[in-house]
C-alpha angles and dihedrals in degrees: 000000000000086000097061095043090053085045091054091039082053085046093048098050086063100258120135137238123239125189094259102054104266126128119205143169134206112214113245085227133030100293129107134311129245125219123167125182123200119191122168133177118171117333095335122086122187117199114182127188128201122186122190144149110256101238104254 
């Protein structure tokens, strides 16, 4: 259940779903790019964010 609920607050912050779990946005401007990864087995859930300016 608290899966679901991180995956819609990720949703609802305007970042999009791809087929193997990860989350990512694209700036509207030039600055830098989102991209969030859940994983979760059993009790334990991982979320990792990784932030970086697209090479031009």
């Amino acid at each position: 259940m608290a899966i679901r609920g991180l995956r819609q607050t990720l949703r609802d912050c305007g970042l999009r779903e791809h087929k193997d779990g990860s989350y990512s946005a694209m700036p509207k401007s030039n600055g830098p790019r989102l991209e969030v990864s859940v994983r979760h087995w059993g009790n334990w859930v991982g979320v990792v964010e990784a932030q970086y300016s697209p090479i031009p």
